[in-house]
C-alpha positions as CSV (number, residue, x, y, z in Angstrom):
1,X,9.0,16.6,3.7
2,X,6.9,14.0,5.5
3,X,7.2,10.3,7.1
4,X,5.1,7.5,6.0
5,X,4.8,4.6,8.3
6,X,3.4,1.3,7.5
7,X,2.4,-1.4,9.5
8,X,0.3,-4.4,9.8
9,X,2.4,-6.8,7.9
10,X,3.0,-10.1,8.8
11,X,3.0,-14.2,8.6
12,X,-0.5,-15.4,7.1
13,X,-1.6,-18.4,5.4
14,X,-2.7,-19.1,2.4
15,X,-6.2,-17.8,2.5
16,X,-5.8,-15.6,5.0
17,X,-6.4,-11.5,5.2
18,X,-4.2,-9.2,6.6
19,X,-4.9,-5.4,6.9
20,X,-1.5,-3.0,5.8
21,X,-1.6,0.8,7.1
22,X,0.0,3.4,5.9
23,X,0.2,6.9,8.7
24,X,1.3,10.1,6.8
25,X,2.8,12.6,9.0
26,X,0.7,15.7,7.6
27,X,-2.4,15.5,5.7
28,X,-3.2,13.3,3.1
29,X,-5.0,16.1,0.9
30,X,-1.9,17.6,-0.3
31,X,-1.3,14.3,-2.7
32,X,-2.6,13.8,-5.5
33,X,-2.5,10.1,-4.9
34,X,-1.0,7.3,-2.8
35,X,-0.4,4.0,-3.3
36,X,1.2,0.6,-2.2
37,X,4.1,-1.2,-3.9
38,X,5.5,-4.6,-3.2
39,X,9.0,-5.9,-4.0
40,X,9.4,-9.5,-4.0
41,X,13.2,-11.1,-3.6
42,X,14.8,-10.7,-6.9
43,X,11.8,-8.8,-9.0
44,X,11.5,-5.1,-9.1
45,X,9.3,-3.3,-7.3
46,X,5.5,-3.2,-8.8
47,X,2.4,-1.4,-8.3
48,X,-0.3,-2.8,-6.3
49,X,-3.1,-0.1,-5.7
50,X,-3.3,3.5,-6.2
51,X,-6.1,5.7,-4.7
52,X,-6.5,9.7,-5.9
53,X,-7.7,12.2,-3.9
54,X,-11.1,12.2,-5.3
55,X,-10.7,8.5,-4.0
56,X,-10.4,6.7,-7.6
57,X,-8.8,3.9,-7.5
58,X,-7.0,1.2,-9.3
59,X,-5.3,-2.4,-9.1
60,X,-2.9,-4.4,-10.4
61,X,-4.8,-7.3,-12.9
62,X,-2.8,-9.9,-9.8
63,X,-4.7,-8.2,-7.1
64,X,-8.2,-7.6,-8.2
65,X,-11.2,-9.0,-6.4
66,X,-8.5,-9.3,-3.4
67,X,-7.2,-6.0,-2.4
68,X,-8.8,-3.1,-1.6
69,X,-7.3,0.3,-0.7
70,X,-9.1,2.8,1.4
71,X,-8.2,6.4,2.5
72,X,-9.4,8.1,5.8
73,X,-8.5,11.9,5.6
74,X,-9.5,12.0,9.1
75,X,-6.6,10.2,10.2
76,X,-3.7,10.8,7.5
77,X,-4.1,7.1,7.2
78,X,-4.7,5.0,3.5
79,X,-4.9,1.0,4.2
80,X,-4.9,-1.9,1.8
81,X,-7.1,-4.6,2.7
82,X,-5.5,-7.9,1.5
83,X,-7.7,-11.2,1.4
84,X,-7.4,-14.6,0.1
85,X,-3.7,-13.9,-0.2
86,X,-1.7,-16.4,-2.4
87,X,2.0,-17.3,-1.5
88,X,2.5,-15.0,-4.4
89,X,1.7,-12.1,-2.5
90,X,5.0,-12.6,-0.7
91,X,7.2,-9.2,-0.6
92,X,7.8,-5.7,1.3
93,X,5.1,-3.6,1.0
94,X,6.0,0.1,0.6
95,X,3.5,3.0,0.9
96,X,3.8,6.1,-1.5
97,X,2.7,9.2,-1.8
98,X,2.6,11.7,-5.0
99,X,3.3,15.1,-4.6
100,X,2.2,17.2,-8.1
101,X,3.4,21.3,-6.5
102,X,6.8,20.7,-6.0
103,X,7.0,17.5,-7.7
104,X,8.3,14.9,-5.1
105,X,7.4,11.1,-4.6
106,X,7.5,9.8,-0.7
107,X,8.1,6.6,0.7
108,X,7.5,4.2,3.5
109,X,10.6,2.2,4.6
110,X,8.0,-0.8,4.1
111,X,6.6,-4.1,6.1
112,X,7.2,-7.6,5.1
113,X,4.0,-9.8,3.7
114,X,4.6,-13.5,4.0
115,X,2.4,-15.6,2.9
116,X,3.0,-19.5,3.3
117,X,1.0,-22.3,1.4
């Protein structure tokens, strides 16, 4: 088992930058990749950015040019980097990690983005 807990979410402008981190409670190693979501009222939940553990990553065609995601292994810790966020980018953020040996996905319980115009 292990806790992810994210933080850094908030109210922003239109414009504006906010940094989301996600703290795993045992090493980030063991996954073969982690990721952030976002679930906007009413809409499913959608990927945002995914990072492997070779530290490939990949972004929704929404959030290109915008977001970046980052891992530290140092610190069990993988951030998203949000700028010039749109009133679009409104929605929980949830953190999650994917476990290959045994099969398991892990989630954050998630942080609120709002993002006014």
């Amino acid at each position: 088992q292990v806790q992810l807990v994210e933080s850094g979410g908030g109210l922003v402008q239109a414009g504006g930058s906010l940094r989301l981190s996600c703290a795993a409670s045992r090493s980030i190693s063991s996954f073969i990749a982690m990721g952030w979501y976002r679930q906007a009222p009413g809409k499913q939940r959608e990927l945002v950015a995914t990072i492997s553990s070779a530290s490939t990553t990949a972004y929704a065609d929404s959030v290109k040019g915008r977001f970046t995601i980052s891992r530290d292994s140092a610190t069990n810790t993988v951030y998203l980097q949000m700028n010039n966020l749109k009133p679009e980018d409104t929605a929980v953020y949830y953190c999650n990690a994917e476990q290959v040996l045994p099969r398991a996905d892990y989630w954050g319980q998630g942080t609120q983005v709002t993002v006014s115009s």
